[in-house]
C-alpha positions as semicolon CSV with decimal commas, in nm:
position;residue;x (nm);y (nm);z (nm)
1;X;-8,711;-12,819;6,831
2;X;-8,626;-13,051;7,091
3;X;-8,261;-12,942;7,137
4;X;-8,099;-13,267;7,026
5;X;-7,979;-13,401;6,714
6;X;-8,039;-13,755;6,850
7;X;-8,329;-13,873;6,657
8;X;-8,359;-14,187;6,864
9;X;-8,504;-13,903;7,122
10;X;-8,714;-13,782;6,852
11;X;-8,890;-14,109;6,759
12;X;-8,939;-14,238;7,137
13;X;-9,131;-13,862;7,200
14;X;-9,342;-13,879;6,895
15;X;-9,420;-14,240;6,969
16;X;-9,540;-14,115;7,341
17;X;-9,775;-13,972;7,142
18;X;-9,885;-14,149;6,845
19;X;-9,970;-14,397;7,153
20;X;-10,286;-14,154;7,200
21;X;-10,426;-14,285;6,875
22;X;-10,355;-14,684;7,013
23;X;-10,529;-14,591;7,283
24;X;-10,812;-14,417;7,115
25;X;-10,854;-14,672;6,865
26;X;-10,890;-14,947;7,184
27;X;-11,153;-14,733;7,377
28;X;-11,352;-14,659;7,101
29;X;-11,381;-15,058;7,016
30;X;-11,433;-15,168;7,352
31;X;-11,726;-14,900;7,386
32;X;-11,843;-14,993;6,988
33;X;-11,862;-14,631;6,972
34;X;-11,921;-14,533;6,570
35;X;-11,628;-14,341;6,562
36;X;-11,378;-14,628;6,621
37;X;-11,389;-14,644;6,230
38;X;-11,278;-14,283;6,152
39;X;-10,933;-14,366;6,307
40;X;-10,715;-14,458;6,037
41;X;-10,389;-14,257;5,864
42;X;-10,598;-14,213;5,557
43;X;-10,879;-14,022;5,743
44;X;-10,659;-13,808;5,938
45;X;-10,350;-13,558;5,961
46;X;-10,051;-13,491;6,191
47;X;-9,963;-13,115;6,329
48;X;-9,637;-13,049;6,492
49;X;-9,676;-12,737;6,715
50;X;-9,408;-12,537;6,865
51;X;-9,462;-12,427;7,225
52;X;-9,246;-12,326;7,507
53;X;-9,197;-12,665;7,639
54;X;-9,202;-12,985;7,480
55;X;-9,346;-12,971;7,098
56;X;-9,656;-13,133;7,053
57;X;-9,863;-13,346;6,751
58;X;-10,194;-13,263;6,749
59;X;-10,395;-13,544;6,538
60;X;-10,681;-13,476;6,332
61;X;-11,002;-13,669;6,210
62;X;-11,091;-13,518;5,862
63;X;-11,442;-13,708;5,838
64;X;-11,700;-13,887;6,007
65;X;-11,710;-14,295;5,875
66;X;-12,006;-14,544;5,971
67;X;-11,833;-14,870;6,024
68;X;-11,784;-15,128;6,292
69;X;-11,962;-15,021;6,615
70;X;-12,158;-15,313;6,706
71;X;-12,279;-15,330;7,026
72;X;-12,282;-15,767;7,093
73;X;-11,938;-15,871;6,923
74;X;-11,692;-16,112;6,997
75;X;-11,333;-16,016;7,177
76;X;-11,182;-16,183;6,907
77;X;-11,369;-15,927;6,653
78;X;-11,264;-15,642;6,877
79;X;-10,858;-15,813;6,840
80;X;-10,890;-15,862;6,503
81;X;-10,964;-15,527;6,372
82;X;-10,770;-15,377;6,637
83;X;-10,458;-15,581;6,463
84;X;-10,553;-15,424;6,122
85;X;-10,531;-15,089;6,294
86;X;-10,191;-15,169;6,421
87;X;-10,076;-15,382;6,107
88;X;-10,210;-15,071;5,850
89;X;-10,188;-14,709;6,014
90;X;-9,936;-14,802;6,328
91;X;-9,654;-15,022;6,181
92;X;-9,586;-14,831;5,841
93;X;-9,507;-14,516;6,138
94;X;-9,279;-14,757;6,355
95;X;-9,079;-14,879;6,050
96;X;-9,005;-14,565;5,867
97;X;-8,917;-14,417;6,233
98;X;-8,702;-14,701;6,288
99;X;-8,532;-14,671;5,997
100;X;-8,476;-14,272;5,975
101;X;-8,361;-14,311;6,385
102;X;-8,167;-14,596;6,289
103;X;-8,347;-14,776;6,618
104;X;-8,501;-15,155;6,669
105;X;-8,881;-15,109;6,600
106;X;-8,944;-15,315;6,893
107;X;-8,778;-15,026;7,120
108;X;-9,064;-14,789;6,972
109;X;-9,377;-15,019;6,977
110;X;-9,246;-15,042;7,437
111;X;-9,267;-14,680;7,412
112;X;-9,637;-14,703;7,238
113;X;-9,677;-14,990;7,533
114;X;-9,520;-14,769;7,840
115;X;-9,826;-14,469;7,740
116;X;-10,103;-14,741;7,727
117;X;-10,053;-14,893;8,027
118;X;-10,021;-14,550;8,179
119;X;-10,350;-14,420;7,986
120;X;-10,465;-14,780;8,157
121;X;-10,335;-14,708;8,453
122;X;-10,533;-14,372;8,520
123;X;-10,858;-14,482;8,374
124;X;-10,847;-14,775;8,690
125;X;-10,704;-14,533;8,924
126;X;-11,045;-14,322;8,866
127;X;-11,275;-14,639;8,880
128;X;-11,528;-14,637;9,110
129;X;-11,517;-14,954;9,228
130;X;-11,299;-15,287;9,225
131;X;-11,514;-15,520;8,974
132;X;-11,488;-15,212;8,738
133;X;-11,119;-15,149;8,807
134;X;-11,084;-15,494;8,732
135;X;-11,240;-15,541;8,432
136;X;-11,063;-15,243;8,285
137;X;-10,699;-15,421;8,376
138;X;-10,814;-15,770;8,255
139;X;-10,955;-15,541;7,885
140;X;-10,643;-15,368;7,892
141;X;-10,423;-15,727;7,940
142;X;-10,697;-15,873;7,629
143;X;-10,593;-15,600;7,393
144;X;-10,222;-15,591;7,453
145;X;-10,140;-15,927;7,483
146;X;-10,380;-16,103;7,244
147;X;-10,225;-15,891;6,951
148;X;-10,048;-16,150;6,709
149;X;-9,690;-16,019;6,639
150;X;-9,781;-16,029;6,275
151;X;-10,007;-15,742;6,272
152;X;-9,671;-15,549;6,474
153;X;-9,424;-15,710;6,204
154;X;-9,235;-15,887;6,439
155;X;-9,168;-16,236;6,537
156;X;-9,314;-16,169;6,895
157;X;-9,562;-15,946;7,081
158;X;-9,361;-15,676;7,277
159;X;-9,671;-15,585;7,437
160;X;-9,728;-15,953;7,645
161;X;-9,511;-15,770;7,943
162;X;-9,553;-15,855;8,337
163;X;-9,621;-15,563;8,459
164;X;-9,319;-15,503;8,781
165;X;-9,312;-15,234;9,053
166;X;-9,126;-15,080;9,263
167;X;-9,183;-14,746;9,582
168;X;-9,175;-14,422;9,469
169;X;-8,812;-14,245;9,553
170;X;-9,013;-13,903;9,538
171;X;-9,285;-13,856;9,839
172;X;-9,559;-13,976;9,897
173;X;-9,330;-14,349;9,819
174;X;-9,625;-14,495;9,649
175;X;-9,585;-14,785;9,439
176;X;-9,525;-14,743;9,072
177;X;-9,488;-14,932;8,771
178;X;-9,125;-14,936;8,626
179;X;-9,145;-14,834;8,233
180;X;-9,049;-15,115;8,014
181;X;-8,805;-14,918;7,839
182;X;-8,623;-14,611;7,878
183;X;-8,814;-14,270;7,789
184;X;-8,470;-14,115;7,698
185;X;-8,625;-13,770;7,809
186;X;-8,291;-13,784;8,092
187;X;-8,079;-13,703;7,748
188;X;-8,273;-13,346;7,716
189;X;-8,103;-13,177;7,968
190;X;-7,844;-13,232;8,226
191;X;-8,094;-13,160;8,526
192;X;-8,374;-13,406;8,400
193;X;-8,254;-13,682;8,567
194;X;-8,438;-14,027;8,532
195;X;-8,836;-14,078;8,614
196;X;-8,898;-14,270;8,906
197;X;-9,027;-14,527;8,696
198;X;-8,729;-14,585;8,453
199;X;-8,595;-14,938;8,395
200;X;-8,246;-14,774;8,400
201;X;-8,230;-14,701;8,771
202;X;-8,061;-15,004;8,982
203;X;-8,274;-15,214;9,210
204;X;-8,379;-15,100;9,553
């Protein structure tokens, strides 16, 4: 469906979107919103739909669950059952795609990484106000970097990243973040090109 037989490309796209479920999982936490609990591979389903661009998954909850949505709980609470997230429905995904793309699983879990920090960086884009752009960076930096590597299955966190920057080539030159890996999405076709923000491209 892609137009490729490279299955490296395959993995990094659906991992660009599997990182909508990360990213779910995290708001829903943060907010103790009740249905941070439905979110798990048992409770939900995967559809692949054709369209006249990219494919897309579209992920489904099958059932409402009452579970953790506390309101007064510690961060360390809010790490430790977002590592059972990542250690039970996320890493099973990363290995087997690993394995059938015959990729490192650390190259996938950067491209789950390079969609959360975007996701983060819209959400503080659309603050309305320093304090609460801040706090969003500082809950995004807790729930990234305070992950043990255990829970990702390997021997360190590939989300602890310094973020690094660099001007737009494309107008209006504003200053972007540069991707910590390679999106591959230049391989598609010949007149993709790479994004502005690809790690690829040589220094200014």
């Amino acid at each position: 469906m892609l137009g490729t037989d490279d299955k490296r490309l395959a993995a990094a796209i659906f991992c660009s979107w599997y990182a909508g479920i990360c990213g779910a999982k995290s708001a829903l936490l943060t907010a103790a919103h009740p249905m941070a609990h439905t979110l798990c591979l048992s409770n939900m389903s995967v559809q692949l739909i054709r369209t006249e661009g990219f494919p897309v998954f579209s992920f489904h909850v099958h059932a409402n669950r009452d579970g953790f949505c506390h309101k007064n709980v510690s961060g360390k609470e809010l790490i430790d059952e977002l590592s059972l997230f990542y250690r039970n429905d996320i890493r099973p995904i990363i290995l087997a795609l690993a394995k059938a793309a015959q990729t490192k699983a650390v190259m996938l879990w950067k491209h789950i990484y390079n969609q959360l920090y975007t996701y983060m960086e819209e959400e503080a884009l659309n603050a309305t106000g320093d304090s609460t752009r801040n706090l969003i960076i500082e809950q995004f930096k807790a729930m990234t970097w305070e992950l043990e590597p255990e829970a990702l299955g390997l021997p360190r966190n590939p989300f602890r990243i310094l973020p690094r920057f660099r001007t737009d080539r494309n107008p209006p030159h504003n200053t972007i973040s540069i991707k910590t890996t390679c999106c591959l999405a230049y391989q598609l076709r010949p007149d993709h090109g790479y994004c502005s923000s690809c790690p690829i491209l040589p220094p200014e």
